[in-house]
N, C-alpha and C positions, 0 to 999 in steps of 0.2 A: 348863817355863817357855819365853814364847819368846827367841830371842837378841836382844840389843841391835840399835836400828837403826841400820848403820854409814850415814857421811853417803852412801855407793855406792849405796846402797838407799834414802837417802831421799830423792838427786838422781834414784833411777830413778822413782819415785809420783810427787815434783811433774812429771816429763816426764812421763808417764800422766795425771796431771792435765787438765796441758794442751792436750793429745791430744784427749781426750774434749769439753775445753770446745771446741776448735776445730772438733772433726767436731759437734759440737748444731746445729741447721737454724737458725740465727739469720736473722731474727728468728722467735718462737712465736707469730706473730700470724695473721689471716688478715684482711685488707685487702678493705675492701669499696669497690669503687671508685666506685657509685654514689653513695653517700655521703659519699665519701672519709675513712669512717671505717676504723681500725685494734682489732678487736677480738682481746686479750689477755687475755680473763679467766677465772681460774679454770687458771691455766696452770703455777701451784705456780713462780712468778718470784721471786729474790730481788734483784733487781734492775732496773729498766729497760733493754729490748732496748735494742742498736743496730741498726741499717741501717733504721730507720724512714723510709718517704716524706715529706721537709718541707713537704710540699704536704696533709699531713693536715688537716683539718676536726674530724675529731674521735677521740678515744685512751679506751679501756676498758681501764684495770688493775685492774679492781678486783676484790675474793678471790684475792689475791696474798700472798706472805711478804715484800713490800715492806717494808726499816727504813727506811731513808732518800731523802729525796730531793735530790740534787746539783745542782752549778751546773750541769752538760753534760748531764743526762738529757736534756732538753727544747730543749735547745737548738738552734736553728735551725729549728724548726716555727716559725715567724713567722704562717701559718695558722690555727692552733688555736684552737676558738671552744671546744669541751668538753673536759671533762677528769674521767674517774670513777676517783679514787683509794680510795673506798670499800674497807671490809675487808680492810682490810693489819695491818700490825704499825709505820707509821711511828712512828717517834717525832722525828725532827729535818727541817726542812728549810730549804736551806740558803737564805741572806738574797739569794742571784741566780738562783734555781731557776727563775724565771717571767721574767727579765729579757728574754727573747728572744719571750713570749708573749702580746706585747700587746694582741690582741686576743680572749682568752678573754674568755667569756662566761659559763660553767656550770665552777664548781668543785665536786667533792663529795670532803670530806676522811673523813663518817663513818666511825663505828666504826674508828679508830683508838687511838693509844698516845699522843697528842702531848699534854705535862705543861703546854705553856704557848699560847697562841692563836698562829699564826705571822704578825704583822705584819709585820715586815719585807720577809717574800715575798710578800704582798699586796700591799705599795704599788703597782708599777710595774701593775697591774688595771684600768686608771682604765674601763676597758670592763668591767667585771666584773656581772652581772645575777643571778646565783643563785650562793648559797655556803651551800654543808652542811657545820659543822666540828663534828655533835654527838655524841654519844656517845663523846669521848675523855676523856683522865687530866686537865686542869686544873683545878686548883683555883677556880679565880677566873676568873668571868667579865668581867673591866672591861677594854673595848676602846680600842684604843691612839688616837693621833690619826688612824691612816694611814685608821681606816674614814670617819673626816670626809669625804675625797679620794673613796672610791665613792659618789659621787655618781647613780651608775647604778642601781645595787644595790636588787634589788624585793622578793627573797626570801632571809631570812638565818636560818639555823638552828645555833643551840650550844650549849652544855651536855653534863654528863655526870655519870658515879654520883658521881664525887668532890666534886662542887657543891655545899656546904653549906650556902655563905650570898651573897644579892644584898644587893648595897650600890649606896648611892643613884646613886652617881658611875658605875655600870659602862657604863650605854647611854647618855651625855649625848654624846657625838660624834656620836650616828642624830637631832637634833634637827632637824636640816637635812633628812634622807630618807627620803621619801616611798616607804615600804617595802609589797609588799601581803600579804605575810606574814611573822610573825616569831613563830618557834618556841626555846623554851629548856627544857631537861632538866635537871634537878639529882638528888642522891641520894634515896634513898627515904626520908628522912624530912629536910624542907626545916627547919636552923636556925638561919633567922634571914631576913627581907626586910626591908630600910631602906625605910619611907616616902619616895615619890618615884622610887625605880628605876625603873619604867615609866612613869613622866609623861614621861621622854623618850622614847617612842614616838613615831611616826606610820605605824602601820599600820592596813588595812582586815581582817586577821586575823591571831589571838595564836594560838596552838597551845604550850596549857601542860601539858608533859610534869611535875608539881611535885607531890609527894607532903606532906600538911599534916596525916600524922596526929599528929604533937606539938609543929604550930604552926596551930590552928586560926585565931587571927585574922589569922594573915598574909594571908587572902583577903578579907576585907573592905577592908586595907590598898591590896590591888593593884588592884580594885575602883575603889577612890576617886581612883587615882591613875590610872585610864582615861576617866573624866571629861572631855568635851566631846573627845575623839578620835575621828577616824575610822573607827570600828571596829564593824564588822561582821557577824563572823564569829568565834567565842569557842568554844575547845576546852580540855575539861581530859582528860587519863589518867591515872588511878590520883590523881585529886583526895585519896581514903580509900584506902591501897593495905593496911595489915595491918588497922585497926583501925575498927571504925563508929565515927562519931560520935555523941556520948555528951550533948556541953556542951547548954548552955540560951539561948546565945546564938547570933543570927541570923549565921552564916557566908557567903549570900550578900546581907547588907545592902548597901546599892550600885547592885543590878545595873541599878534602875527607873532610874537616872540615868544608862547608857550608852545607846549608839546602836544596841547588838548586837542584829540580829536574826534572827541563826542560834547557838543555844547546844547544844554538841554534849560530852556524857560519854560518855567513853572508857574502862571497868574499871572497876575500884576499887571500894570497898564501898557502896552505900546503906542506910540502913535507912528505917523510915517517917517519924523525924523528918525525917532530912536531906533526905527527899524530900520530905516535905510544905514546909519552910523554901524548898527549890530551887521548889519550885509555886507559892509566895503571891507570892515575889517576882519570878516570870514573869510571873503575873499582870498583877502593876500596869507591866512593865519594856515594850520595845518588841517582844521576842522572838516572833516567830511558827512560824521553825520550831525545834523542840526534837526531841533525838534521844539516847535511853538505851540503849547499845550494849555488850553485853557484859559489863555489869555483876555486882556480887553481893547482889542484895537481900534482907533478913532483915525480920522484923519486929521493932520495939522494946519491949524487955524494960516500957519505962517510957510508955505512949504517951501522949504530950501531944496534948491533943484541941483545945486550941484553934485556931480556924480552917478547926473540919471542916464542913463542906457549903456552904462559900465558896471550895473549892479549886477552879474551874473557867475555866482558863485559855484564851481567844481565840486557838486555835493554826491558821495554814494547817496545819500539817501537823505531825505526833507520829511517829516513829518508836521503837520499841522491839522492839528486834532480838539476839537470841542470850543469853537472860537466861533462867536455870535455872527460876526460881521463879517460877510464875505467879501467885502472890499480889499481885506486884506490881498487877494490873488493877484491883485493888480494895482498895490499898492501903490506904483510911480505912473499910474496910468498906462502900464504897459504889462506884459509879462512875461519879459525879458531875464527876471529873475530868477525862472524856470527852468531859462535852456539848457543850464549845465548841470541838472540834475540827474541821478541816474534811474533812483528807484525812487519818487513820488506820491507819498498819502496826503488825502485830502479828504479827513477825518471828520463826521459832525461840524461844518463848518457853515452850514448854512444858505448853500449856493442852489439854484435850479436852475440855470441858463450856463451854458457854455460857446461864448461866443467863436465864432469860427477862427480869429487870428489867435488864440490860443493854441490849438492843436498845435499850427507852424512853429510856435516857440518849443514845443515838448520834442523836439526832436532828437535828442539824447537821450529820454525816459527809457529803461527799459521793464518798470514794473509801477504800474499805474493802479493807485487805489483811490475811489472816489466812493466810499462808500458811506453809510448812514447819511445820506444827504436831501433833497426833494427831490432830483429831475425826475424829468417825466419824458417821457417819448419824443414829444416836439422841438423839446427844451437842449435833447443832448445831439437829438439828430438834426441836420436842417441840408434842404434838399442843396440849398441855394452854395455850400460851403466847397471847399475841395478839398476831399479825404483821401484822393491819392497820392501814397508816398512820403504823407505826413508824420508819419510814427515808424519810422524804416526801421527803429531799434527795439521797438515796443514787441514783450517774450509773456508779458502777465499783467493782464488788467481785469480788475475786483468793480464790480460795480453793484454789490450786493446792497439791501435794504434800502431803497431809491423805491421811486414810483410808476414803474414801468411796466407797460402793459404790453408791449410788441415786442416777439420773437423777433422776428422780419427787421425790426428796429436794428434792435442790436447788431442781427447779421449782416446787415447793409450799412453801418457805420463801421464796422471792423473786417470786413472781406479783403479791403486792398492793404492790410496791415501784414507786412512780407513775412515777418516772424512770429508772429501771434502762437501761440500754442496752450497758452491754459488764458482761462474766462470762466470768472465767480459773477454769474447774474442771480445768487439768491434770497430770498426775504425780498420778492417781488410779487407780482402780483403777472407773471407769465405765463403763455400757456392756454389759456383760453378761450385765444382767436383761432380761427382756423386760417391758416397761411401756408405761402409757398417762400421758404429762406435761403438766400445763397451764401455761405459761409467760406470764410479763408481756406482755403484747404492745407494749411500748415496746422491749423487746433485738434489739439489730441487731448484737451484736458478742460471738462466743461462741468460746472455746478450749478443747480438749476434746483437746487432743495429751496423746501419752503416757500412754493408757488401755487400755478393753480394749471395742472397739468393735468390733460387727459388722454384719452387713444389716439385722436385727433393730434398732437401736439410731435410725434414721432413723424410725423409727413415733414416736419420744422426742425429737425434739428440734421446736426452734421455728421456725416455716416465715416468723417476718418477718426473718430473720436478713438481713445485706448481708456478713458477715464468718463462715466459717465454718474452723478448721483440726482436723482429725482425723489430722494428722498419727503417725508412730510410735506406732499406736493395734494392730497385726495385727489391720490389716481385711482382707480378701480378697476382699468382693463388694461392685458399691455396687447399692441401691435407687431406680430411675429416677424410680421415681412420686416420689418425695422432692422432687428437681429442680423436677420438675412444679411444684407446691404450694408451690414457694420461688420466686417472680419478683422479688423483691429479693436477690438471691444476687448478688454482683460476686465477690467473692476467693474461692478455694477450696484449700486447703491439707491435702494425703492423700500428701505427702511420706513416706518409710520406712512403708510400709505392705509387703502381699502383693498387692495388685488383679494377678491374671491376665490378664483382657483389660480392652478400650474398649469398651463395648457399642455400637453404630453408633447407637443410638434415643438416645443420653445426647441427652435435649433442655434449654439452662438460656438462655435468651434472652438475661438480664443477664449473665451471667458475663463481666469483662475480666482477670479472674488465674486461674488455673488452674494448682497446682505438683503433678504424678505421678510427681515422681524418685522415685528410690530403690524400686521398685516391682516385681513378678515378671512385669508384660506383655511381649511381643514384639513384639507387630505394633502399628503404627497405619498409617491409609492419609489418603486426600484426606477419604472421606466419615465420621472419627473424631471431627471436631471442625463439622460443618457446621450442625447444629442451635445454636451458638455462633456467632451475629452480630459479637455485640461483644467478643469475645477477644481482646487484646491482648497480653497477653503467657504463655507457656509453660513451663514447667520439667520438662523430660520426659525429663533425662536417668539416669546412673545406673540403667536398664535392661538385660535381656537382648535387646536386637532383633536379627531376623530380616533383615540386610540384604540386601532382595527389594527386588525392581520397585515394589510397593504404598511403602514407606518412602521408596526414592529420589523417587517422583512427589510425595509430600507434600514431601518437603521443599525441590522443586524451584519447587511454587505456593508454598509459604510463601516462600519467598525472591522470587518472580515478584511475589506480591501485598506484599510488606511486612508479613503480619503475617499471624498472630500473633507477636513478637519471642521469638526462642526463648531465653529467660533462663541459660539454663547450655550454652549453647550456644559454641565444639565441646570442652567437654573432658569433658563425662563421659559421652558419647555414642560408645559402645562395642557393637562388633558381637558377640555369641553363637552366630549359626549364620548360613547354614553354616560348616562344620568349619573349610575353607580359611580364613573371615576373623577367626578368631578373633580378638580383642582388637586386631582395628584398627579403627581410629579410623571413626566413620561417615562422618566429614567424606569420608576418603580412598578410601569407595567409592565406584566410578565404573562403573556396569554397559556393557558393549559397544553400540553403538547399536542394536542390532535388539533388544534383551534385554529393553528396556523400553519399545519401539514397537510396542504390537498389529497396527495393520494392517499394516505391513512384515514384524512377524513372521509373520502370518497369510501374507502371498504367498511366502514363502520357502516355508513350512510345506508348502503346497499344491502348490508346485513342486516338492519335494522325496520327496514322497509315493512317485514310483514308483521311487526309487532307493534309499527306505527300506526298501520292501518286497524289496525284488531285493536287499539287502544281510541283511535278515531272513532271506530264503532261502535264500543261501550260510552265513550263520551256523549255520541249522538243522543244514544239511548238514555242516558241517566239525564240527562240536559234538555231532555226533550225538544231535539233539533226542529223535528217534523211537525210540533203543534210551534215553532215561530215560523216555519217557513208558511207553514199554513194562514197562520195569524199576517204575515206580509203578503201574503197573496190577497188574505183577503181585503185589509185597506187599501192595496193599492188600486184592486179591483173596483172598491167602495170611493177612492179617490177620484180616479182617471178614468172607471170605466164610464160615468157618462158624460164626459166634457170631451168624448171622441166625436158626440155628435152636435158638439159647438155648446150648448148649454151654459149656462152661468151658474154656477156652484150657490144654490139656495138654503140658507139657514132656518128653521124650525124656532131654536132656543136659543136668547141670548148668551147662557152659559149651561154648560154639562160641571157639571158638581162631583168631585171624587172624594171620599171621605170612608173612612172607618164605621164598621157597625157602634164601634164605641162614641163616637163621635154622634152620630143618627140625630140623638137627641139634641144639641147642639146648631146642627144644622138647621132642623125642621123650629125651634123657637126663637135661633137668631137670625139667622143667616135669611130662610126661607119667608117669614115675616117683614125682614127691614128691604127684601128687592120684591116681593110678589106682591106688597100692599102699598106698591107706590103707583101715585098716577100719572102717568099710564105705568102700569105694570112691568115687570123683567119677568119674562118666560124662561123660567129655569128647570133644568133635566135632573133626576134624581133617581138612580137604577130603582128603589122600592116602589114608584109610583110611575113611571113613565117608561118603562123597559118593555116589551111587546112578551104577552106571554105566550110559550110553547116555543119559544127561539131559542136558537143556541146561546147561552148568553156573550161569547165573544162576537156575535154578530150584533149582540144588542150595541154591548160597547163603540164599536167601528163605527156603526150605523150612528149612533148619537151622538158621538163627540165629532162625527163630520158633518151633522146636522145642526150642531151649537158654533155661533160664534165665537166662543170664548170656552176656555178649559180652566175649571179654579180647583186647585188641592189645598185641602185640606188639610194639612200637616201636624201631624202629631207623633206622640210612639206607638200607637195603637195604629195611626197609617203605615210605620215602616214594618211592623208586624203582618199587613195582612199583604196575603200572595194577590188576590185582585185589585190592590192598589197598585201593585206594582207593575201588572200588566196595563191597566189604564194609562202609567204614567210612559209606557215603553208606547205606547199608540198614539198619545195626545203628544212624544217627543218626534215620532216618526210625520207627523204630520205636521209641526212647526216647525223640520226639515224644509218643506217643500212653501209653508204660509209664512212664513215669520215666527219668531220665539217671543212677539208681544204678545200672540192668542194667549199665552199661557198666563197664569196670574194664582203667585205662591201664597197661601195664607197662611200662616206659621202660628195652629190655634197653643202652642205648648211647645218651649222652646227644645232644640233637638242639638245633639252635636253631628254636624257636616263630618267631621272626621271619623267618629265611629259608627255610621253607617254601614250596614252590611254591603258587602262586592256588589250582590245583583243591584245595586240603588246608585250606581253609579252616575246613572242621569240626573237623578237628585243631586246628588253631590256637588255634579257639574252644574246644574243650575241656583242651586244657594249660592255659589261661587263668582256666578256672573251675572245674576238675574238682581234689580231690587224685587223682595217681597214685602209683603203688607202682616206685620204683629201686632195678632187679638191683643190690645190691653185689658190687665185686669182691674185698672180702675174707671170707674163707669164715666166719670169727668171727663175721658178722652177717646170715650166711644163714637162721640158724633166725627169725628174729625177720622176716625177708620173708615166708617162708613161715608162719608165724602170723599176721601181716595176711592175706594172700590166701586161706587159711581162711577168716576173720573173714568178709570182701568176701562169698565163694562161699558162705557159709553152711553148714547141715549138711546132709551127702549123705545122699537118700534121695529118697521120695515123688515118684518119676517114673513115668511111663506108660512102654509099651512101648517100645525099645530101636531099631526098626525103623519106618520108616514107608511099607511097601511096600503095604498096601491102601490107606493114600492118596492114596500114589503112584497107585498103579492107577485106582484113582477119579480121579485128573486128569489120566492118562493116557487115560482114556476120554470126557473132559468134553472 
């Protein structure tokens, strides 16, 4: 157990305490001074900092452990127009919390704990314009006198789960203000609404968070009591949140006598009654746009049919978006509900079939969106259907992110569409058939981003286009004639693609937009863009370019002439090569002034000539040009010249050995002991014992390491030190040019560093770098396991020729 805490111990924690509170970085804010806001959120605060700037504009606490709010938190921001208390755990605040805050503007209290509405700290607000107190614990929504006094007040949202019941009296102090949204939440099943509760409105839009699964006529009630208001704009969420509606009475009775003409559902259950009752009475109501958003639609067990093939509501515009069950499209087995709509989404809905007596209903549609959905080529096209004349009014149809693999497809379902002019087919999978397509000749506006578009794909599309993006498509080549054949082309859009280069022939007269960010080119020059008259604006960054002379002169006349206006211009314009300018900025190259003047560099050039040469020829000399030319003549001699007369290149020694004088010793009691005293033996070369004497000794070299199977170095510092290592290493690389760079086989007896290697050892270098090699250990335990690799390497000893090469010696002794 542990010992009791004596009070010595428990004065020493609360110092500890304090300690710790006093070293915390007060305040946990980060202050953005453009704004002169203070953002704290998300900071796991149980309280409001202090050392706050009073010259704030606006304060973010919210996703805090905030319980309370005090008369001093806030005090002295005199400032303060925002204020986002959201996502706390408040439950009180205190009745002079804001008394120093006079001129806020935006309160947001959501999703809080507060058991009762805080009037008191409201009053002194009289500037107050937006207030969010919704989703906390009060009971009762009936607002005090103090909201009389916001008289400012446009947007005001309350309510929460605990909200059971509205009574008449709760909004009559809003009679006076002229609100343009007001939003109220109550628990998931609303009961009880007193007739008259919202006839004290005056808003331009209600946002009803009100669940009426076991108070279905409270909506005709609120309905009636919205009546000659200024209203607008009408939302319900989770109108039906567990249960369909079942009853036989009309629940949006009413609505034909509101002003609303945006009606917007938000979740909650439909089935075909409640849909059909919500359709008859849009119908006759003012409502034009309507939006079913997320819904749960079922069909009814009980279908009451009256009213079917008179469902066809005069809508601008129908959205229906994120809704499981595509049954709904043809709720009354028809879709007839369709025809009088003008502009048509049919959002994540879940359909991949489009049956042919559909289209005939869309004959009013004049902008068809069908997107995020399955169809697929077979499913949207079908030979058997008749597509002429069916969509007479159809100006814009989206049929992006679907499943669709045919150009051709598309083109031959929308040709006979009289007014067609824009077509969103992207977030498909287009483009990589090769096809012949006949298109509307009225589409001037086609999106085809985010497919799978290549050269080929431009024989497919439509040449009266003015709008074309193939954007994020992995194209890599474009087709010039294409161009050609399109002189209504203004915009062009090949953003995130691969295109390698600018072909200089790109000829497009009309083009003024032009975007090739994001792209694998390097180069453009002056003459890239010159068959483009009217080019106005560029987006070319987000490449790898070449920053040369050609780059800086274009971008020198671009800037000289005004235009074209280089749209992403200088940030994502980054240099690739050369090495030196890696990832600086193109803006900041600036070449030396001869570097990019031809004729200045040309008279340098010329003047320069004969010091060039006289500088080439002491080079010659000091570099000893003429003993490497000579040295490559002669392996190549000792290579090729006798496999002219058909021969097969025969080996002497399984390996030639290159090593340091320092080394010698080394060689001759490891190396030379553990491959020459095996049975059967490795016949190994070693310049002290095996070199022919009275020869040149470059000729010994060439002669023996094209006489050995294998080339093994010895590596050490005492190797990079000597000058005949490093010629061996330049002859056994010139010769793994031509055999493979397995002959070679690095032994690394003394570690070295690859990077401070002298220049001439550059072949080394390179081959540390790519080659494995094999390192001497110096504990003896893990020698056998070296010398089992270098077996491996050398392979098995045997099938060599002759041992001597003294008649060929002889014979190039005599040549």
């Amino acid at each position: 157990m542990r010992p009791p805490a004596t009070p010595r111990r428990v004065w020493c924690l609360v110092l500890l305490a304090l300690a710790g509170e006093a070293a915390w970085p007060w305040p946990p804010c980060r202050i953005d001074a453009g704004n002169q806001t203070g953002l704290c959120k998300g900071q796991g605060l149980a309280r409001v900092p202090g050392g706050l700037p009073a010259d704030l504009r606006g304060l973010d606490l919210s996703y805090n452990k905030l319980r309370e709010i005090t008369g001093n938190d806030f005090a002295g921001m005199t400032q303060l127009r925002r204020l986002d208390l959201g996502y706390n755990n408040i439950s009180r605040i205190a009745p002079d919390a804001f008394l120093s805050n006079l001129l806020l503007e935006q309160l947001r209290l959501f999703n809080n704990s507060l058991r009762r509405i805080p009037a008191p700290a409201l009053g002194p607000l009289v500037n107050l314009r937006w207030l969010d107190m919704s989703n906390n614990l009060y009971r009762s929504a009936a607002l005090d006198g103090v909201f009389g006094g916001l008289r400012g007040l446009r947007e005001l949202s309350l309510g929460g789960p605990l909200l059971r019941d509205i009574s008449r009296g709760d909004f009559a102090v809003l009679k006076d203000t002229a609100l343009q949204k007001f939003a109220i939440k109550t628990a998931s099943s609303l009961r009880s609404y007193e007739a008259g509760a919202f006839s004290w409105l005056n808003t331009t839009e209600l946002w009803c968070d009100v669940a009426l699964d076991g108070n279905a006529t409270a909506l005709p009630a609120m309905l009636r009591d919205l009546r000659d208001k200024p209203l607008r704009y009408l939302r319900f969420r989770n109108l039906f949140e567990f249960t369909y509606y079942t009853g036989r009475a009309d629940p949006f009775a009413g609505l034909a006598q509101l002003k609303v003409t945006e009606l917007f559902f938000y979740r909650g259950k439909f089935n075909e009654n409640l849909l059909r009752f919500a359709l008859l009475n849009v119908q006759r109501s003012r409502v034009r746009d309507l939006a079913l958003v997320a819904i749960d639609f079922a069909r009814s067990p009980r279908w009451n049919s009256s009213g079917v093939g008179a469902v066809a509501p005069r809508l601008d515009r129908l959205l229906l978006q994120d809704i499981s069950n595509p049954d709904i499209l043809r709720f009354d087995w028809t879709f007839t509900w369709l025809s009088g709509v003008a502009a048509l989404s049919i959002i994540n809905v879940n359909f991949n079939y489009v049956p042919c007596d559909v289209w005939g209903e869309l004959r009013n549609v004049e902008v068809l969106n069908i997107s995020g959905n399955r169809l697929e080529d077979g499913y949207i096209y079908n030979q058997r259907c008749h597509y002429q004349g069916v969509m007479p009014k159809l100006e814009s149809f989206v049929l992006a992110t679907n499943q669709l693999l045919s150009l051709a497809v598309v083109a031959a379902l929308t040709r006979t569409w009289p007014r067609l002019a824009r077509l969103d087919a992207s977030h498909n999978a287009l483009g990589s058939l090769q096809e012949t397509c006949q298109w509307s000749p009225t589409l001037r506006w086609l999106a085809l981003h985010h497919n799978r578009v290549t050269a080929g794909t431009f024989g497919c599309l439509p040449t009266t286009l003015e709008y074309l993006d193939l954007s994020y498509s992995q194209l890599d080549r474009l087709d010039m004639d294409y161009f050609t054949r399109s002189p209504r082309l203004r915009e062009l859009r090949l953003s995130g693609n691969k295109i390698k280069f600018i072909p200089s022939e790109w000829r497009c007269p009309s083009l003024e937009v032009l975007a090739i960010d994001g792209n694998s080119f390097g180069v453009i020059n002056r003459g890239s863009f010159v068959n483009m008259p009217r080019l106005v604006s560029l987006a070319a960054g987000n490449n790898p370019y070449h920053c040369t002379c050609d780059l800086y002169l274009f971008l020198e006349e671009t800037r000289q002439r005004g235009r074209p206006t280089l749209a992403d211009w200088p940030h994502d314009w980054i240099c690739y090569h050369p090495e030196p300018l890696l990832d600086t900025a193109v803006a900041a190259y600036a070449p030396r002034p001869l570097e990019c003047n031809v004729p200045a560099l040309v008279a340098v050039a010329v003047a320069s000539t004969a010091v060039v040469v006289a500088a080439c020829a002491v080079l010659c000399w000091k570099l000893d040009a003429g003993w490497y030319l000579r040295a490559t003549y002669r392996l190549l001699r000792a290579k090729y010249g006798g496999r002219r007369a058909g021969t097969a290149r025969q080996c002497s020694y399984h390996a030639f050995i290159s090593y340091s004088c320092a080394d010698a010793g080394w060689v001759r009691r490891e190396l030379l002991q553990r491959l020459e005293n095996t049975r059967p033996p490795y016949r190994l070369c070693i310049h002290e014992r095996d070199f022919t004497p009275g020869r040149w000794i470059i000729d010994n070299i060439v002669e023996n390491i094209e006489r050995s199977s294998k080339v093994i170095f010895v590596l050490s510092r005492s190797f990079v030190d000597s000058e005949w290592c490093n010629y061996e290493l330049y002859f056994a690389h010139q010769r793994a040019v031509g055999l493979g760079s397995e002959d070679v086989i690095l032994v690394v007896k003394e570690p070295i560093d690859a990077r401070g290697l002298p220049r001439r050892f550059a072949r080394l270098r390179k081959m540390l770098g790519t080659k494995t090699y094999l390192e001497w250990p110096h504990e003896p335990g893990r020698r056998p396991f070296f010398w089992l690799q270098l077996r491996s390497l050398l392979g098995s000893p045997g099938g060599l020729g002759p041992a001597t090469g003294e008649e060929e010696t002889a014979v190039d002794a005599t040549t």
